[in-house]
PyMOL CGO cylinders between C-alpha atoms (Angstrom):
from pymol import cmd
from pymol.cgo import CYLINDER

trace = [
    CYLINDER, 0.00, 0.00, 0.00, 1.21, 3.64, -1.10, 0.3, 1, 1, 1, 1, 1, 1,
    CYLINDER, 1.21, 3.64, -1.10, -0.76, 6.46, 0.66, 0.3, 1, 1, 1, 1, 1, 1,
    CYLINDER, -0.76, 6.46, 0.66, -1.17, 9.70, -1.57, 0.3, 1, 1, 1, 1, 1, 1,
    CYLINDER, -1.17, 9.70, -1.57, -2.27, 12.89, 0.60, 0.3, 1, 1, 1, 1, 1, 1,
    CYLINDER, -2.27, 12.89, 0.60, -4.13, 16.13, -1.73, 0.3, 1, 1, 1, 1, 1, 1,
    CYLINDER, -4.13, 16.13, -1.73, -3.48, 18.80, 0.48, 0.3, 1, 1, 1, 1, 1, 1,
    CYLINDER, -3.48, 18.80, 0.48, -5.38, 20.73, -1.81, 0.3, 1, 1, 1, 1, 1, 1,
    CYLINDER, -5.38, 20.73, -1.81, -8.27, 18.60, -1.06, 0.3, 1, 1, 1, 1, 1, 1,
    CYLINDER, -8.27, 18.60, -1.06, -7.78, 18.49, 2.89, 0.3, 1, 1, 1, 1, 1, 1,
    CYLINDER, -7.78, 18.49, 2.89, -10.20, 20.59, 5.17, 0.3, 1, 1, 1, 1, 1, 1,
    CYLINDER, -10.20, 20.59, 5.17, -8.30, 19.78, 8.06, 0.3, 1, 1, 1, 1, 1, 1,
    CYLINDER, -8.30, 19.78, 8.06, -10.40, 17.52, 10.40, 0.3, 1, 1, 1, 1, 1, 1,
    CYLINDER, -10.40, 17.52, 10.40, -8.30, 15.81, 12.04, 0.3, 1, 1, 1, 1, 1, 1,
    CYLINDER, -8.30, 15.81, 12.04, -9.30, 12.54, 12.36, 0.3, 1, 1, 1, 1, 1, 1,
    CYLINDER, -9.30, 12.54, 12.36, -6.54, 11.15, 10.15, 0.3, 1, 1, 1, 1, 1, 1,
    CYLINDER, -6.54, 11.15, 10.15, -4.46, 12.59, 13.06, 0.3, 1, 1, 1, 1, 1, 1,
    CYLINDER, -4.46, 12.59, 13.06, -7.00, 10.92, 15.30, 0.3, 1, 1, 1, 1, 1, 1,
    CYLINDER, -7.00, 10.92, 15.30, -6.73, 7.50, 13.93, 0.3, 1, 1, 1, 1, 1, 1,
    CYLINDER, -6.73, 7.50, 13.93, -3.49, 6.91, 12.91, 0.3, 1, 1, 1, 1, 1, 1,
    CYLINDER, -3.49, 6.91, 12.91, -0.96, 9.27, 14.47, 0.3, 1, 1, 1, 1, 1, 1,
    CYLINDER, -0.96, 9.27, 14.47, 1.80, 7.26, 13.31, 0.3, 1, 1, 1, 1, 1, 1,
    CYLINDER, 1.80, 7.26, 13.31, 1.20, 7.84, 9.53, 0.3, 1, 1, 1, 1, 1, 1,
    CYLINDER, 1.20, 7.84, 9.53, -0.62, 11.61, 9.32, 0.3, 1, 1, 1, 1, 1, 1,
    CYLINDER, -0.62, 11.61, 9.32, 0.15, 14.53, 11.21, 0.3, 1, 1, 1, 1, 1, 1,
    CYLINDER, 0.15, 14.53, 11.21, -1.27, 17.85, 10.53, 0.3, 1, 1, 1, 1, 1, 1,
    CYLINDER, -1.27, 17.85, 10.53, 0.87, 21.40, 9.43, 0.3, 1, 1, 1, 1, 1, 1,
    CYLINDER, 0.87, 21.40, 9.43, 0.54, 24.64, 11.50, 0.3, 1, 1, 1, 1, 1, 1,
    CYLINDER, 0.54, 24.64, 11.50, -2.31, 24.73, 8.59, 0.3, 1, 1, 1, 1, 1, 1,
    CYLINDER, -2.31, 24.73, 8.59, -4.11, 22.21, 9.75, 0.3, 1, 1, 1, 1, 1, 1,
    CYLINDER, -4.11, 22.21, 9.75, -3.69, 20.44, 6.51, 0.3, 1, 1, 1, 1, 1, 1,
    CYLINDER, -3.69, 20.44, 6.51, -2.57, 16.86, 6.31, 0.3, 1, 1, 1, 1, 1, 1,
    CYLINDER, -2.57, 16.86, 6.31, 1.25, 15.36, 5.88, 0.3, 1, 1, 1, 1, 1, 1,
    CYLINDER, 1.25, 15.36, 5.88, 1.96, 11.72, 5.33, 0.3, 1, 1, 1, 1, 1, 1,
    CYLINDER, 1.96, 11.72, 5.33, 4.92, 10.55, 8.16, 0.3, 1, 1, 1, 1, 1, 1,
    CYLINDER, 4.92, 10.55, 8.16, 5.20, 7.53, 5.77, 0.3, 1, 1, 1, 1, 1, 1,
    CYLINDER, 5.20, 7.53, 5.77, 3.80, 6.96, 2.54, 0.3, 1, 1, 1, 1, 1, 1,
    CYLINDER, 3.80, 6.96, 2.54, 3.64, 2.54, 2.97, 0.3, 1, 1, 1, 1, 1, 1,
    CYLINDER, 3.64, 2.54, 2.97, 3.22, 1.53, 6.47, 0.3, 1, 1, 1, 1, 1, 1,
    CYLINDER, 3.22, 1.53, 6.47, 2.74, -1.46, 7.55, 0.3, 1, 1, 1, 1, 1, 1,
    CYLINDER, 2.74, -1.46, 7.55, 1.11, -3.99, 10.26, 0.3, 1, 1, 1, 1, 1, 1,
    CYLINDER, 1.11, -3.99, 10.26, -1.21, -1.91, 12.42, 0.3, 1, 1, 1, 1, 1, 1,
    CYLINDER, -1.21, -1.91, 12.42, -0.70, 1.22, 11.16, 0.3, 1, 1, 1, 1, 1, 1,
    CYLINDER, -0.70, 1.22, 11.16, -1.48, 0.26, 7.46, 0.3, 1, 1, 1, 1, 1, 1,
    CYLINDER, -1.48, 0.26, 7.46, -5.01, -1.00, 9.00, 0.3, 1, 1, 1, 1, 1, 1,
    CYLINDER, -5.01, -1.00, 9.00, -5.36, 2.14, 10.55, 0.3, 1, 1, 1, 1, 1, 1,
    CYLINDER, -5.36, 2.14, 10.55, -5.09, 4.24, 7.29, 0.3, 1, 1, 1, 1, 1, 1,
    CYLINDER, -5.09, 4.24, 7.29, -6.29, 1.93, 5.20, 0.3, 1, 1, 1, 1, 1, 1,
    CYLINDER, -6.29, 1.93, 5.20, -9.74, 3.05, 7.81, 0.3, 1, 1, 1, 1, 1, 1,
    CYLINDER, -9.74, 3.05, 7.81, -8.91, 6.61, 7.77, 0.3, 1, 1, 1, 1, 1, 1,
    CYLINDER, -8.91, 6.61, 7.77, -8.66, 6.43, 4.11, 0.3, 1, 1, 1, 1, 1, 1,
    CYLINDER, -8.66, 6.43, 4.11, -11.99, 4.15, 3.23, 0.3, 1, 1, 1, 1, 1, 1,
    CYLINDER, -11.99, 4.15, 3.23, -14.20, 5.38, 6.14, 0.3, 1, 1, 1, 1, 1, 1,
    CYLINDER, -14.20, 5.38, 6.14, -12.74, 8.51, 8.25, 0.3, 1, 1, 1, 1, 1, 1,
    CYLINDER, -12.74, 8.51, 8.25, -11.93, 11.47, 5.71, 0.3, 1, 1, 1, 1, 1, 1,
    CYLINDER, -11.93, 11.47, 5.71, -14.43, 13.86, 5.12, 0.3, 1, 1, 1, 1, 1, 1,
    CYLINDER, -14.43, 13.86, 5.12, -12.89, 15.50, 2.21, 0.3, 1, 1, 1, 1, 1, 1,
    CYLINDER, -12.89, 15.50, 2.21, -11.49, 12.35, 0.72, 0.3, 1, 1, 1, 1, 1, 1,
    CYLINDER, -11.49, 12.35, 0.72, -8.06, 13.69, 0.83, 0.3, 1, 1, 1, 1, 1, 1,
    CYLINDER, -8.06, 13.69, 0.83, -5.79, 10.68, 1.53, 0.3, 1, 1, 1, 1, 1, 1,
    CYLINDER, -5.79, 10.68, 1.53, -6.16, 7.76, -1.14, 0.3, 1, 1, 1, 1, 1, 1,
    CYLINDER, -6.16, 7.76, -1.14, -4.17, 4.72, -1.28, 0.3, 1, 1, 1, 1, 1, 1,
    CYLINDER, -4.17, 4.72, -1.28, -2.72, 2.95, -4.53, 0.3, 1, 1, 1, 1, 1, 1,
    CYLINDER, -2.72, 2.95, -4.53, -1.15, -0.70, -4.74, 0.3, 1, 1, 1, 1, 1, 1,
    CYLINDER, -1.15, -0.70, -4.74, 2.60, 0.54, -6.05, 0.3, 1, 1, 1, 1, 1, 1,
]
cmd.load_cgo(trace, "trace")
C-alpha cells in the first residue's frame, strides 16, 4: 500500500491525526502530511480506515505501487 495525501483537497479535520498518528500529522495549517507513505502492520489497517471510512474530504487515497 502507497498512501497519496491532496493537500489541496484536505479541510483539516483531524481525524486522520485521530486515527493513525503514526502515519498523518497535521501542518501549523491544519492540513494533512503523510509521516510515511507505505506503512505497515497496524498502522497500514489504521489508514487503510482513515482512508476508506474517516476522511471527510477524501483527501488521503491509497494505490497498490
Amino acid at each position: 500500500m502507497k498512501l497519496i495525501a491532496e493537500r489541496d483537497r484536505c479541510i483539516g479535520a483531524g481525524l486522520c491525526t485521530l486515527h493513525a498518528p503514526s502515519v498523518f500529522d497535521q501542518e501549523d495549517d491544519g492540513l494533512v502530511i503523510l509521516l510515511t507513505e507505505s506503512p505497515s502492520g497496524p498502522a497500514a489497517d489504521d489508514a487503510r480506515k482513515v482512508v476508506e471510512h474517516l476522511c471527510p474530504s477524501k483527501a488521503i487515497r491509497m494505490s497498490d505501487g
